[in-house]
N, C-alpha and C positions, 0 to 999 in steps of 0.2 A: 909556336905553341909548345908547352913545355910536355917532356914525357913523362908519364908514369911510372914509378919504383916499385916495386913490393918489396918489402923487407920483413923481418918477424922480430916478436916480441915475446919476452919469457916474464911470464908474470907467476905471483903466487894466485893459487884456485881462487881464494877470499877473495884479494882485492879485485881480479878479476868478476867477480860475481857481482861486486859491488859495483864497478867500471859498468857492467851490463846492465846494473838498476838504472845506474844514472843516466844515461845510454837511453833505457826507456822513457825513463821519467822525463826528459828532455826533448824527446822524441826523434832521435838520429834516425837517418835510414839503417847507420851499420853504423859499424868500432872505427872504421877508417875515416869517416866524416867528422866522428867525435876526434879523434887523433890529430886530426888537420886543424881543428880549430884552437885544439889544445896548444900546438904548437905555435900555431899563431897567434894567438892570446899570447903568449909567453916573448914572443920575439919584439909584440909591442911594448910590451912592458918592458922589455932590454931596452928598447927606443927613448926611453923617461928620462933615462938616466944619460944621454947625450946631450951636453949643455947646448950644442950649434941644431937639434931638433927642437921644432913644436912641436906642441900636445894641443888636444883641444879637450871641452869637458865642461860638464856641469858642476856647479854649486848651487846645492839645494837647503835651506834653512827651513825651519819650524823658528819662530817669531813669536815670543809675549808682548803684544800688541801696548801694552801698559809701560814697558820698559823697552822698547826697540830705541835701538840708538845706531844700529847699521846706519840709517841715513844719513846721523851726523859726523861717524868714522869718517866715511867715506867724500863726506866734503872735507874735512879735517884734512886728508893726504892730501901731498903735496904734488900738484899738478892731475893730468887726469887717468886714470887708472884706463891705459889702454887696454890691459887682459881684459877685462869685461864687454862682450862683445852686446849684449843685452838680457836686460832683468822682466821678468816677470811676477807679480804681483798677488796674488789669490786670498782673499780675505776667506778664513775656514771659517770663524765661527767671530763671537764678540772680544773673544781673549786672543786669539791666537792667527799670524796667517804666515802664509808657504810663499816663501821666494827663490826662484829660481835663475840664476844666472850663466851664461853662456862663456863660457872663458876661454883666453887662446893665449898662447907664451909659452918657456920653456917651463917644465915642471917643477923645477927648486922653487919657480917664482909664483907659481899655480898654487902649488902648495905654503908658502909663504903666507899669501892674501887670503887664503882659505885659512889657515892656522886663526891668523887677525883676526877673520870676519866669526869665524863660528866662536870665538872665546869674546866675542863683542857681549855686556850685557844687555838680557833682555832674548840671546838664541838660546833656544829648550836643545836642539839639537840640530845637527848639519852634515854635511860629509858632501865630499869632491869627487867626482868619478874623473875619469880622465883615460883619454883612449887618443889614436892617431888616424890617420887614413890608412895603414901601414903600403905608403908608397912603395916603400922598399923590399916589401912582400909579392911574391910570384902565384 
């Protein structure tokens, strides 16, 4: 079990005031819970940029139903796109629907097929999230 630290923090009064909206608005117990995850947030995303890590993550698309052609990019590429672990489907409305896909690989390459897919015509809009386990987090 790991120990505990205290350490201190010099902020200016503002940002700090703000830190403590955000804080509520988020709903921390306390500044130290918020602090922790801050830092952890941060130490994944250092993790992105190691080419011998995965990431994992979603790709999420808004779809013009009238012009979607994802489905024929994607047979287009050569061989089978293992980053995608699986897609989901959601028809919104008669114009429009939302696909979601589950990706896993290093992040140059995450980002790569995310760049492709969302500049495909036919997506109104799209965006990658991408996070790890952070194994290497205590």
């Amino acid at each position: 079990m790991s120990s505990l630290i205290r350490f201190g923090v010099s902020l200016d009064q503002a940002l700090l005031d703000k830190f403590d909206q955000l804080i509520q608005k988020k709903g921390y117990a306390n500044r130290s819970e918020a602090i922790r995850d801050l830092i952890r947030d941060s130490l994944i995303r250092d993790e992105w940029e190691d080419p011998r890590d995965k990431v994992v993550g979603t790709l999420t698309v808004i779809v013009d139903q009238k012009l979607n052609s994802i489905t024929k990019k994607l047979a287009q590429t050569k061989g089978p796109l293992q980053e995608i672990i699986s897609t989901m489907h959601v028809q919104l409305d008669d114009d429009n629907s939302l696909e979601v896909s589950a990706v896993r690989g290093c992040a140059k390459v995450l980002r790569k097929l995310a760049n492709e897919l969302i500049g495909t015509k036919g997506v109104k809009h799209g965006s990658l999230v991408m996070t790890t386990t952070g194994k290497n987090l205590k």
